[in-house]
N, CA, C and O atoms as CSV, one atom per row, in Angstrom:
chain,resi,resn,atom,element,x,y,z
A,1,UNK,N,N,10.617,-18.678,1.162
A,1,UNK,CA,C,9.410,-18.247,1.829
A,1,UNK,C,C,9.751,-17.238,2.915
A,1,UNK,O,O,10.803,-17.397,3.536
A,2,UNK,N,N,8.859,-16.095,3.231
A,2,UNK,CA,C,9.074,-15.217,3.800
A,2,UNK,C,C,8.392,-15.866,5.235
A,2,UNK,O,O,7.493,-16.640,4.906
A,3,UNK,N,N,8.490,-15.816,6.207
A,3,UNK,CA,C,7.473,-16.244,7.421
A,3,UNK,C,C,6.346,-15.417,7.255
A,3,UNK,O,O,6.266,-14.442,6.508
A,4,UNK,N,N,5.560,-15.832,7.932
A,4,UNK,CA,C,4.438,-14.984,8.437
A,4,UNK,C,C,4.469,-14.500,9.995
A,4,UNK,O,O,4.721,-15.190,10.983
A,5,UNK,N,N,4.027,-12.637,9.906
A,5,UNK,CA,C,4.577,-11.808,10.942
A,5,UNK,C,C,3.805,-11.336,11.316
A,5,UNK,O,O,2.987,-11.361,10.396
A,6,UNK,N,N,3.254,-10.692,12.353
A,6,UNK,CA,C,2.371,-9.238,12.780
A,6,UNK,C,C,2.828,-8.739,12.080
A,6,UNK,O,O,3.852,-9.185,11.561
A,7,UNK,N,N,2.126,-7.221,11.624
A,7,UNK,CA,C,2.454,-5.961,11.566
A,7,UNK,C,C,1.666,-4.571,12.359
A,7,UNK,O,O,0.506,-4.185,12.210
A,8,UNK,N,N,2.369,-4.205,12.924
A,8,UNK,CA,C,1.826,-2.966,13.185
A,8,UNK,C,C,1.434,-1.393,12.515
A,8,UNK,O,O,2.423,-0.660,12.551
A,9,UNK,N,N,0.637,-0.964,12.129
A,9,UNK,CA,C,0.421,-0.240,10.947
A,9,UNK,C,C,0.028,0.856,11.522
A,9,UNK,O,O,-0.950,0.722,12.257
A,10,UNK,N,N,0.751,2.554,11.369
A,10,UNK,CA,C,0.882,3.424,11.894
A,10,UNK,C,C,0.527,4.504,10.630
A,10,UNK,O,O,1.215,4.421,9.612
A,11,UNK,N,N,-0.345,5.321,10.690
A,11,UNK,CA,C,-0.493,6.760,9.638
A,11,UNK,C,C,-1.247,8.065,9.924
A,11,UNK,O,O,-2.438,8.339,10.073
A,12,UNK,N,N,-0.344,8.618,9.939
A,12,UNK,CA,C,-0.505,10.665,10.334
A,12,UNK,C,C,-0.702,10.990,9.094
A,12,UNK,O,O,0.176,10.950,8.233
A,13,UNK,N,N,-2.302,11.464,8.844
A,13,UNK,CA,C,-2.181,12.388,7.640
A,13,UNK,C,C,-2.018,13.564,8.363
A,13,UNK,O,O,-2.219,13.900,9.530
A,14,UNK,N,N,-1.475,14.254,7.062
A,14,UNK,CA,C,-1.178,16.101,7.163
A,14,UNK,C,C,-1.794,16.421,5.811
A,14,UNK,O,O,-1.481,16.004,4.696
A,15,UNK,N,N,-3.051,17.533,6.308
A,15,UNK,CA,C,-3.313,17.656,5.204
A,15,UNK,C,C,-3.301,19.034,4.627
A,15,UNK,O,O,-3.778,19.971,5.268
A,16,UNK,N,N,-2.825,19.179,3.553
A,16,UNK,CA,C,-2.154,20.490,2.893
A,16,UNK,C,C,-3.410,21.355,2.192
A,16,UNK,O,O,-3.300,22.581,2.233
A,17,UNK,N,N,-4.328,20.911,1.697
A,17,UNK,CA,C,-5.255,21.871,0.964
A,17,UNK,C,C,-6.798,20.575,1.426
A,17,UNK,O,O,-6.751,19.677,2.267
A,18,UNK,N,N,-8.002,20.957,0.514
A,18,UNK,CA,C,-9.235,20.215,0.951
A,18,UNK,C,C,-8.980,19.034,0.446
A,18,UNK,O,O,-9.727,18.188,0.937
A,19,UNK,N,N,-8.030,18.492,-0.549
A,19,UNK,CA,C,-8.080,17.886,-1.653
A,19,UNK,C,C,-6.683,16.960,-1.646
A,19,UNK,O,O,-6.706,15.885,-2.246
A,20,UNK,N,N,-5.631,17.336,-1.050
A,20,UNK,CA,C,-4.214,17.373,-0.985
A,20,UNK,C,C,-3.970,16.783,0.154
A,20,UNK,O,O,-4.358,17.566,1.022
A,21,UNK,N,N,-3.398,15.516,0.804
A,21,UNK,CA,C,-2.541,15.253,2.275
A,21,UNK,C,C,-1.224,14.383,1.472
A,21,UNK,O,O,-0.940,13.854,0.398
A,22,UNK,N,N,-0.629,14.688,2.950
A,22,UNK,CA,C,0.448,13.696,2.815
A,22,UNK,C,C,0.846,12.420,4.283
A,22,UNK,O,O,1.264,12.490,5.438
A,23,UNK,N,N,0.506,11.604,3.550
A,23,UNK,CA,C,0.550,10.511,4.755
A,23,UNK,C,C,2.197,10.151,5.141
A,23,UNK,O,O,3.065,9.996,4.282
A,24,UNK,N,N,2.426,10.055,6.636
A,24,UNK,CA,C,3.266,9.227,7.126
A,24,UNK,C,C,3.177,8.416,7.773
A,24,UNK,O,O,2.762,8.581,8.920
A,25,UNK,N,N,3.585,7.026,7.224
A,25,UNK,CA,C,3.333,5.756,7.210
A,25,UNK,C,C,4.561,5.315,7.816
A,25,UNK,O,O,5.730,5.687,7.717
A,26,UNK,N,N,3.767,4.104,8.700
A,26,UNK,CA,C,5.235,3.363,9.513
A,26,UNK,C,C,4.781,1.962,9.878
A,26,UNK,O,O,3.943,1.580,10.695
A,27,UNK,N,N,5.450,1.406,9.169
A,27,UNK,CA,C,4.874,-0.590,9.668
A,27,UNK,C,C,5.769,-1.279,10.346
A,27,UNK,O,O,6.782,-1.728,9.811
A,28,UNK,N,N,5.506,-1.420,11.499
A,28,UNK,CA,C,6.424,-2.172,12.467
A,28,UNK,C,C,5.872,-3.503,12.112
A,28,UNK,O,O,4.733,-3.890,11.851
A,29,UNK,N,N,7.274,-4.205,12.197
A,29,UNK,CA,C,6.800,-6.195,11.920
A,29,UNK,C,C,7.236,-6.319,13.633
A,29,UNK,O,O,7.740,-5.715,14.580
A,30,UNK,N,N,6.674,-7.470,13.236
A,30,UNK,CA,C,7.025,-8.554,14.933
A,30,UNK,C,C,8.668,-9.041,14.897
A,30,UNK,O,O,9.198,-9.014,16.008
A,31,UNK,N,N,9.378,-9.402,13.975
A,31,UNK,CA,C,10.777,-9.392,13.767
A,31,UNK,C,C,11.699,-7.974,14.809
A,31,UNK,O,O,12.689,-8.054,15.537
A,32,UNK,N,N,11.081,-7.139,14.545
A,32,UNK,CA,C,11.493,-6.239,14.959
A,32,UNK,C,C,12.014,-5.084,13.475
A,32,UNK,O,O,12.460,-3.990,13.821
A,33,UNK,N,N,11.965,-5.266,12.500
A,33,UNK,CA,C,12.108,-4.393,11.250
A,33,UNK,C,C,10.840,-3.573,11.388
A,33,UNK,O,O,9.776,-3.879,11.924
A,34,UNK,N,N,11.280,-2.233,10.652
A,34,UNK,CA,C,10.062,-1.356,10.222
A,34,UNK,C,C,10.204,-0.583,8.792
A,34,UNK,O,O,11.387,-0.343,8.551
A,35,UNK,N,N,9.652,-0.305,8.171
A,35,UNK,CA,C,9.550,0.671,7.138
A,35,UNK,C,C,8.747,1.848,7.494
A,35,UNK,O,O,7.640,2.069,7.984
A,36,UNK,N,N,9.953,2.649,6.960
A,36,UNK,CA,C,9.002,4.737,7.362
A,36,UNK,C,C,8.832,4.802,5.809
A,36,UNK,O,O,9.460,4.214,4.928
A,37,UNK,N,N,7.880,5.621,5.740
A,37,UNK,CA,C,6.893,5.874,4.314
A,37,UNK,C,C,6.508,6.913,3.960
A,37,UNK,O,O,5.800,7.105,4.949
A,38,UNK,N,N,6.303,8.129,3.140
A,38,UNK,CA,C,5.717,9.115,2.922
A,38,UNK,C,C,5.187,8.707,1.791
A,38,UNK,O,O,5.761,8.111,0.879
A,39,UNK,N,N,3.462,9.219,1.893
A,39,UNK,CA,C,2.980,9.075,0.728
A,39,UNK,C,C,1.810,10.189,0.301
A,39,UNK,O,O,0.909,10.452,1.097
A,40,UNK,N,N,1.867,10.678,-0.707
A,40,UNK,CA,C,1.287,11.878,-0.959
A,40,UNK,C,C,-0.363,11.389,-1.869
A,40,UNK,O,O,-0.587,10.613,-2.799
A,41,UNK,N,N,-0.989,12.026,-1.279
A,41,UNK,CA,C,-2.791,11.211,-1.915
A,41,UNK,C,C,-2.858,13.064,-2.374
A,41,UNK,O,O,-2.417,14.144,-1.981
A,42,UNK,N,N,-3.733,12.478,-3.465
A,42,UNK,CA,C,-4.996,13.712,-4.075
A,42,UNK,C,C,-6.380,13.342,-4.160
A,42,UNK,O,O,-6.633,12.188,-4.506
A,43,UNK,N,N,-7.174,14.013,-3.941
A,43,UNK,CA,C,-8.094,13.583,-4.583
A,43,UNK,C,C,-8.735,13.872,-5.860
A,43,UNK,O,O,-9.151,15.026,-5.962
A,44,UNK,N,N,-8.941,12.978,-7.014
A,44,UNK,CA,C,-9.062,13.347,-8.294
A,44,UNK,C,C,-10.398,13.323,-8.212
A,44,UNK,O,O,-10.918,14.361,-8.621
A,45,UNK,N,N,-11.049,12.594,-7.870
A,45,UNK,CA,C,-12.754,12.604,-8.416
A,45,UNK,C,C,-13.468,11.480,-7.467
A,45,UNK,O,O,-13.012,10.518,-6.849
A,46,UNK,N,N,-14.577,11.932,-7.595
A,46,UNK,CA,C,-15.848,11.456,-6.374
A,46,UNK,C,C,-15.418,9.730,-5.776
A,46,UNK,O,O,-15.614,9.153,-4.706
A,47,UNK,N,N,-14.798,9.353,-6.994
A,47,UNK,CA,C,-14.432,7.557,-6.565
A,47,UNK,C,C,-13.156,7.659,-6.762
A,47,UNK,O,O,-12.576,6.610,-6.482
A,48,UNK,N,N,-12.495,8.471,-7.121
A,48,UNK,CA,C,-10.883,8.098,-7.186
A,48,UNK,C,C,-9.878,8.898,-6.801
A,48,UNK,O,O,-10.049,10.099,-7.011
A,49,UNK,N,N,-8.662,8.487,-6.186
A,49,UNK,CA,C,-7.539,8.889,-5.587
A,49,UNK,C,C,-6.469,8.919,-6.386
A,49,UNK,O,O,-6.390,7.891,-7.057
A,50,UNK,N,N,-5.118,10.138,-6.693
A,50,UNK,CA,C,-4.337,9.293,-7.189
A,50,UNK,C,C,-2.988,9.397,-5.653
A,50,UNK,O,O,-3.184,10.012,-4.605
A,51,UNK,N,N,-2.028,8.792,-5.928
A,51,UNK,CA,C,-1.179,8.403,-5.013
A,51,UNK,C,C,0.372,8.458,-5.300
A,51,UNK,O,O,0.682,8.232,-6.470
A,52,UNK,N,N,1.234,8.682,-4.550
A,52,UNK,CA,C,2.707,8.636,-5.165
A,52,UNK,C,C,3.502,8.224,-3.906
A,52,UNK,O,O,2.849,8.617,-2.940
A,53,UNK,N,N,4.587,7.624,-3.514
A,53,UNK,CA,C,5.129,7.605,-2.273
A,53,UNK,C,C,6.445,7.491,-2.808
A,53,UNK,O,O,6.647,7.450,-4.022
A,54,UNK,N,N,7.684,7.418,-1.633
A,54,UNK,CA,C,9.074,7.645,-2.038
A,54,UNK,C,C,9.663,6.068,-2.471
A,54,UNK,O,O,10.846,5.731,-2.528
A,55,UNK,N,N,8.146,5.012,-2.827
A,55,UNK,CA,C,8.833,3.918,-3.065
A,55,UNK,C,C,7.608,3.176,-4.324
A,55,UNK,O,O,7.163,2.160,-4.858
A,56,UNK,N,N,7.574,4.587,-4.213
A,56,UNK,CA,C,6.386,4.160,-5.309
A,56,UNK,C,C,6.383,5.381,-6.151
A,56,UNK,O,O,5.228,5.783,-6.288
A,57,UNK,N,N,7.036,5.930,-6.610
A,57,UNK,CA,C,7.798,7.632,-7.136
A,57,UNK,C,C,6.618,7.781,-8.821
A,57,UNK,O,O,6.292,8.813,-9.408
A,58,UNK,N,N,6.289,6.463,-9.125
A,58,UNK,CA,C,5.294,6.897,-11.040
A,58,UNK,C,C,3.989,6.721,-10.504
A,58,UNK,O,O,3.135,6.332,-11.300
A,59,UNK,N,N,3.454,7.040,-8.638
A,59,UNK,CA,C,1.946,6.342,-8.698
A,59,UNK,C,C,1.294,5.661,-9.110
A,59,UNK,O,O,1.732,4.837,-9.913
A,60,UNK,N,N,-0.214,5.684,-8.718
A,60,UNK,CA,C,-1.327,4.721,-9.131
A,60,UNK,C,C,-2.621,5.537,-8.295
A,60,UNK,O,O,-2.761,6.126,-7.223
A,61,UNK,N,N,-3.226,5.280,-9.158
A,61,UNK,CA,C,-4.895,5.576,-8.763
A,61,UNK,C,C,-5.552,4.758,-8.312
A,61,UNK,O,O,-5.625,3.686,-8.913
A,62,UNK,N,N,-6.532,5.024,-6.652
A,62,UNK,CA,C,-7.088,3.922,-5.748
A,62,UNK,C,C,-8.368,4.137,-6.829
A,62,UNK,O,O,-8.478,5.281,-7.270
A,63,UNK,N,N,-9.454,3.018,-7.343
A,63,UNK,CA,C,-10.449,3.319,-7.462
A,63,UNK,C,C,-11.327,2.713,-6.089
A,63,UNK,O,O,-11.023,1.764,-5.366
A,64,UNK,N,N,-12.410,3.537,-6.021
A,64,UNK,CA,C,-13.129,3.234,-4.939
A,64,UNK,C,C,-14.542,2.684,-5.387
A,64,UNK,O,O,-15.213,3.183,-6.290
A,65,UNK,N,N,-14.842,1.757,-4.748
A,65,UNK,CA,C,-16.096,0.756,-5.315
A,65,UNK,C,C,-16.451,0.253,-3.852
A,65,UNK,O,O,-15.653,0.127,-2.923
A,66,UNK,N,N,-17.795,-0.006,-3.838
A,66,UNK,CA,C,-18.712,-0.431,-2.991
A,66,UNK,C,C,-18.241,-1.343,-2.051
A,66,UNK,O,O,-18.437,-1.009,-0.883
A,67,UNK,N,N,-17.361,-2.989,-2.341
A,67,UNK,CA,C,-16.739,-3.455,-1.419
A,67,UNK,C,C,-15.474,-2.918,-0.929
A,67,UNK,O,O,-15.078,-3.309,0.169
A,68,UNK,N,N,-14.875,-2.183,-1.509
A,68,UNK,CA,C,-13.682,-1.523,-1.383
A,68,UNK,C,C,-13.269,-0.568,-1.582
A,68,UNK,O,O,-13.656,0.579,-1.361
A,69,UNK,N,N,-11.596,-1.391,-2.469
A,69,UNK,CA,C,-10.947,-0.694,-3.498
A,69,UNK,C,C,-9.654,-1.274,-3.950
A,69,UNK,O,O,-8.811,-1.967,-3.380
A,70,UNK,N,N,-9.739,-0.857,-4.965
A,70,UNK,CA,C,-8.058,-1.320,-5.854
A,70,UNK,C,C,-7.538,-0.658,-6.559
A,70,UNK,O,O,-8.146,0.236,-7.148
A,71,UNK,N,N,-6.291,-0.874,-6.721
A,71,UNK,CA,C,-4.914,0.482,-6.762
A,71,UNK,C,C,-4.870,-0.013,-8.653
A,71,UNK,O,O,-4.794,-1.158,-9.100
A,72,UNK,N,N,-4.943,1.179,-9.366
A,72,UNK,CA,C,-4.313,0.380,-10.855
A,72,UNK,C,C,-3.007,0.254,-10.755
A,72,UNK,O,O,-2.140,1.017,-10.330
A,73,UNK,N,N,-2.973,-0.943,-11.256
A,73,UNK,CA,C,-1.427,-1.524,-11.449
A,73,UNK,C,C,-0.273,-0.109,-11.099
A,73,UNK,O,O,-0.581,1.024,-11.468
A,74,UNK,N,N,0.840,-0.346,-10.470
A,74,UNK,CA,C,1.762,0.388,-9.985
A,74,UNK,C,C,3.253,-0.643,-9.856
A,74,UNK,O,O,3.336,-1.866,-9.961
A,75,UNK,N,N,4.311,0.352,-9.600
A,75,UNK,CA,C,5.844,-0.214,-9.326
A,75,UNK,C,C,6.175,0.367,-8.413
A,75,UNK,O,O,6.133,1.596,-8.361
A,76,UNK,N,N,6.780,-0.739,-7.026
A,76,UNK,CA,C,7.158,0.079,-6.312
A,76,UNK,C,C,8.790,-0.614,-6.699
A,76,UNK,O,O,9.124,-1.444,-7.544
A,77,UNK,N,N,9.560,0.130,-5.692
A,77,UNK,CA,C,11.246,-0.085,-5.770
A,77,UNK,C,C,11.788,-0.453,-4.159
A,77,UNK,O,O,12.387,0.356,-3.451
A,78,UNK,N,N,11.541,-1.429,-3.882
A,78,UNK,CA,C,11.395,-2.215,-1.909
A,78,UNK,C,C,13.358,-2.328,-2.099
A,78,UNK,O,O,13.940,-2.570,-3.157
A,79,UNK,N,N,13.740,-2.177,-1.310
A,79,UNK,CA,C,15.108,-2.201,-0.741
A,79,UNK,C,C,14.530,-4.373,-0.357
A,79,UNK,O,O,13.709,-4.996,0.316
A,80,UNK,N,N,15.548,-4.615,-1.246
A,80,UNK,CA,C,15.726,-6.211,-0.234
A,80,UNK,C,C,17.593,-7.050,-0.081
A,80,UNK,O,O,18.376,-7.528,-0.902
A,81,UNK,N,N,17.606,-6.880,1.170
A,81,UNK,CA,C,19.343,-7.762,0.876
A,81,UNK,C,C,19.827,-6.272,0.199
A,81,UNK,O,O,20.012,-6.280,-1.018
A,82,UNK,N,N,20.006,-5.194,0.820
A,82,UNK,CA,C,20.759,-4.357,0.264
A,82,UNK,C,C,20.742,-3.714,-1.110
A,82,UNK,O,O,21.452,-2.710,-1.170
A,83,UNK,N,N,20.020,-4.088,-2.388
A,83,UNK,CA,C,19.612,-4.245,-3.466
A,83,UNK,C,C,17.848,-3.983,-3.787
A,83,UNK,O,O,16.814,-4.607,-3.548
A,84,UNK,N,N,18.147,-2.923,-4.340
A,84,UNK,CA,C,16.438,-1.853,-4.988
A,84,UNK,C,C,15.960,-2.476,-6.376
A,84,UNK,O,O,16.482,-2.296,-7.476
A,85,UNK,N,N,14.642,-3.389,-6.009
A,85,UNK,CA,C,13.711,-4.405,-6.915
A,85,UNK,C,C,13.106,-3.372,-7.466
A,85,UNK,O,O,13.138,-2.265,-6.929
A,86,UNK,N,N,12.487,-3.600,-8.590
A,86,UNK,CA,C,11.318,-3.019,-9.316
A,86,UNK,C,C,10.196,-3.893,-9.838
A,86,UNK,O,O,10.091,-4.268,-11.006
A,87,UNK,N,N,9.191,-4.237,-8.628
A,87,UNK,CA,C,8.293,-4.674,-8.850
A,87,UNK,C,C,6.780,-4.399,-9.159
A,87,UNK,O,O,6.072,-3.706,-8.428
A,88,UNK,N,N,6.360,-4.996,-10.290
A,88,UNK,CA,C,4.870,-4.162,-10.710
A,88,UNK,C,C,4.162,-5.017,-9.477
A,88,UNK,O,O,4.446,-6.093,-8.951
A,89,UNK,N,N,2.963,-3.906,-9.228
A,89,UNK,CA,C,2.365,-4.719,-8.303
A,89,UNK,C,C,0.617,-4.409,-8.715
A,89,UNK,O,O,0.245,-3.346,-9.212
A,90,UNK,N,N,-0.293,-5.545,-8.396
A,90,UNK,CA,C,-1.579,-5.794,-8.798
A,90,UNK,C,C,-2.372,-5.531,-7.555
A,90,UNK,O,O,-2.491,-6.572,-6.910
A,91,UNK,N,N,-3.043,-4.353,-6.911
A,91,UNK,CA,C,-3.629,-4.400,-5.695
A,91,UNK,C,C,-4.779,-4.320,-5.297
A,91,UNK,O,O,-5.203,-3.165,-5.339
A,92,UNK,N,N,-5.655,-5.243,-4.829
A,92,UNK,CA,C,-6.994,-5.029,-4.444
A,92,UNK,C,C,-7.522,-5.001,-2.836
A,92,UNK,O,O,-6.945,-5.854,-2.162
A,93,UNK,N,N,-8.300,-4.358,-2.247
A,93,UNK,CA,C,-8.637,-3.995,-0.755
A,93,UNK,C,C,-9.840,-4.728,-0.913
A,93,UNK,O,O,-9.928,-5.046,-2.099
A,94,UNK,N,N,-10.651,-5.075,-0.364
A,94,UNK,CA,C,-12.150,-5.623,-0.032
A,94,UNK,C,C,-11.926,-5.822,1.777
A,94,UNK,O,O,-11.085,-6.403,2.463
A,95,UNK,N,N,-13.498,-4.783,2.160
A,95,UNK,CA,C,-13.898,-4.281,3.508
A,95,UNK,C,C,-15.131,-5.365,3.870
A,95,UNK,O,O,-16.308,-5.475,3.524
A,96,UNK,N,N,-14.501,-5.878,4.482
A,96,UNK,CA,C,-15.873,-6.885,5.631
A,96,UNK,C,C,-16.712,-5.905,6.117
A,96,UNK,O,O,-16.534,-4.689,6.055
A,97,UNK,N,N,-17.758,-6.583,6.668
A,97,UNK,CA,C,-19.153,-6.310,7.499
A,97,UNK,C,C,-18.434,-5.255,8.836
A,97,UNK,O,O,-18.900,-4.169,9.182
A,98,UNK,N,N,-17.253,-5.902,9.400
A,98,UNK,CA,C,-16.928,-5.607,10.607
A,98,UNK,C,C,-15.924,-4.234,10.363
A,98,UNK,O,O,-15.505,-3.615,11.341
A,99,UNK,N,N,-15.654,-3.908,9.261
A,99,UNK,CA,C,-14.720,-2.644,8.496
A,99,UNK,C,C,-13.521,-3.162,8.552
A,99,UNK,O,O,-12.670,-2.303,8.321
A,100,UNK,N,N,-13.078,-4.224,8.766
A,100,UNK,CA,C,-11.533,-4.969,8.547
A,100,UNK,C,C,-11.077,-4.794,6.839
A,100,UNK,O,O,-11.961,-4.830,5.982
A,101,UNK,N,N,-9.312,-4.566,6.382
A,101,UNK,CA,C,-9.672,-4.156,5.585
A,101,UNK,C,C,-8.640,-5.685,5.170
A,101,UNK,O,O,-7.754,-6.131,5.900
A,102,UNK,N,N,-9.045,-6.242,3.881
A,102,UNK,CA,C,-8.667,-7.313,3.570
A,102,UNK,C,C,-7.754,-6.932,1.847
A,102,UNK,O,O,-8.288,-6.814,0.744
A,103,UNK,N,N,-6.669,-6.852,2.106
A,103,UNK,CA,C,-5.722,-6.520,1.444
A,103,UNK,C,C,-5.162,-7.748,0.228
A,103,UNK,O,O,-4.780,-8.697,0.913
A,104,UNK,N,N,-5.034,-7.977,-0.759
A,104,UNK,CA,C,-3.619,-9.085,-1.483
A,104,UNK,C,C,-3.081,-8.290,-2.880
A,104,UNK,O,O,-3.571,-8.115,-3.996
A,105,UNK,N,N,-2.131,-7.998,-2.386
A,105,UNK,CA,C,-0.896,-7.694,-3.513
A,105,UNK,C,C,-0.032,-8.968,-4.218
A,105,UNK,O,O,0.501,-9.879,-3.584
A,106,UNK,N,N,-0.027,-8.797,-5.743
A,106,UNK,CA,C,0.277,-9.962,-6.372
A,106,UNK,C,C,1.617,-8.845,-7.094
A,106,UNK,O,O,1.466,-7.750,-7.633
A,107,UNK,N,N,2.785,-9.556,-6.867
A,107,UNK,CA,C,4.100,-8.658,-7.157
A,107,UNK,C,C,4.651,-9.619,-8.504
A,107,UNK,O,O,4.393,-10.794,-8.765
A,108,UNK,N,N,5.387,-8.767,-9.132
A,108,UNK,CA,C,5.926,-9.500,-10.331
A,108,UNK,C,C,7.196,-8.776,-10.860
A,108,UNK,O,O,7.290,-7.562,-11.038
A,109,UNK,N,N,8.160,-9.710,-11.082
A,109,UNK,CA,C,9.440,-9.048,-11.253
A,109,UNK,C,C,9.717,-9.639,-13.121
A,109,UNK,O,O,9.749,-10.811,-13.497
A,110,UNK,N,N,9.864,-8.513,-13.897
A,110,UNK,CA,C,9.797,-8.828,-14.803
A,110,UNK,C,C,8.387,-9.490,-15.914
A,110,UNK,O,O,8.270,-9.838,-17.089
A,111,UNK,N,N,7.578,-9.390,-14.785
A,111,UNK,CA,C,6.700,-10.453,-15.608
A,111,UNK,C,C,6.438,-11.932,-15.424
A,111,UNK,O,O,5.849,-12.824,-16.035
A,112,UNK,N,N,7.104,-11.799,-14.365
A,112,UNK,CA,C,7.193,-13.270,-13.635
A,112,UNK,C,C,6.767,-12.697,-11.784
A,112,UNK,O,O,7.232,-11.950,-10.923
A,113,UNK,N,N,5.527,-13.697,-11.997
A,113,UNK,CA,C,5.120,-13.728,-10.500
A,113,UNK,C,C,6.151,-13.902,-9.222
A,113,UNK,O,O,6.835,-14.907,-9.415
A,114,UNK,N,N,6.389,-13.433,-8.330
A,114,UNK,CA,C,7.224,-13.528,-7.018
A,114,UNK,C,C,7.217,-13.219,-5.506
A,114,UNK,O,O,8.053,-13.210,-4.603
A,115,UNK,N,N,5.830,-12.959,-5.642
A,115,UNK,CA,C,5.377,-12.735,-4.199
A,115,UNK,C,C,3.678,-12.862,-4.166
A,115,UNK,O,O,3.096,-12.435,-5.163
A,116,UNK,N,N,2.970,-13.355,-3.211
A,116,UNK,CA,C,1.890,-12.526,-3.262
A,116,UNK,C,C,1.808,-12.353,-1.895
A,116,UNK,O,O,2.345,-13.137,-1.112
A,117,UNK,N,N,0.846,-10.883,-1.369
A,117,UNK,CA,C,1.072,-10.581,0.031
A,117,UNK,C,C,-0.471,-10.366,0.235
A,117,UNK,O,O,-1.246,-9.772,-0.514
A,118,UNK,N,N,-0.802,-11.172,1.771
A,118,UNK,CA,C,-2.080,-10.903,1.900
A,118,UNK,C,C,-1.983,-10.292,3.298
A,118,UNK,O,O,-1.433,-10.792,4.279
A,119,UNK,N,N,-2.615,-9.125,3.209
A,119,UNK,CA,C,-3.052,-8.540,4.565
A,119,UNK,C,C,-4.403,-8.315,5.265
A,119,UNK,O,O,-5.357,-8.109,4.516
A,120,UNK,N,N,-4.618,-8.323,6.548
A,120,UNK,CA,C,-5.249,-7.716,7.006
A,120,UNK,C,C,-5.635,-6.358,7.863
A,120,UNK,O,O,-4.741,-6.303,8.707
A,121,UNK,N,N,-6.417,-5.362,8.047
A,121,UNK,CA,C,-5.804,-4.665,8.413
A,121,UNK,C,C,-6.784,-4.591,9.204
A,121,UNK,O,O,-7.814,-4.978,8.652
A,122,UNK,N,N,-7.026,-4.053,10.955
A,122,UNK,CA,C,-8.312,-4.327,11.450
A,122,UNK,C,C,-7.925,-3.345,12.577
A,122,UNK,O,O,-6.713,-3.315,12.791
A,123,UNK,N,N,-8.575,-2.650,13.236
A,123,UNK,CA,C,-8.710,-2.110,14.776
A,123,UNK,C,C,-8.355,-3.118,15.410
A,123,UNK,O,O,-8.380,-4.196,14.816
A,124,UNK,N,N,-7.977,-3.070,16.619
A,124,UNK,CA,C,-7.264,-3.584,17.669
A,124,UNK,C,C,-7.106,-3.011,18.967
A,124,UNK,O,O,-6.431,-3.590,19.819
């Protein structure tokens, strides 16, 4: 079991054309670890995004829907213990009343379940 941590969640878009940014992303935990992130968004069409980052290199497309949104299935490659996983990951967002954004990623290594991660993400 992983504990449960704060995170602090940090992102500078830069945006390159009307259509085109590139986010830099930085999540500080309460441990004191962080991950730096680049992730490059497009926009494809009126409800959908597609996405690529340096740990997520084959993308996924956000679709956007009324409570939210959710990522189609994607792999990212997370550094853990020194050693680069390749996990598919299942992602859905759903936005409360208050605009909090309510996150759970269901990870699978091989095809076998091994994580699931629930976030929140909220002003502060």
């Amino acid at each position: 079991m992983v504990p449960k941590e704060r995170i602090r969640f940090l992102s500078q878009p830069i945006w390159l054309s009307d259509v085109v940014w590139v986010a830099k992303e930085r999540l500080e935990f309460s441990s004191g670890d962080a991950i730096l992130r680049t992730m490059f968004v497009e926009i494809v069409g009126s409800d959908r995004l597609h996405v690529t980052a340096d740990d997520m290199p084959l993308g996924a497309d956000i679709i956007l829907h009324e409570k939210g949104f959710r990522f189609t299935p994607y792999y990212i490659w997370p550094c853990y213990r020194g050693r680069r996983w390749r996990l598919k990951c299942i992602d859905e967002s759903l936005i409360d009343e208050n605009g909090a954004i309510h996150d759970t990623i269901k990870m699978f290594f091989f095809g076998f379940p091994v994580a699931t991660m629930a976030l929140t993400v909220a002003r502060i």
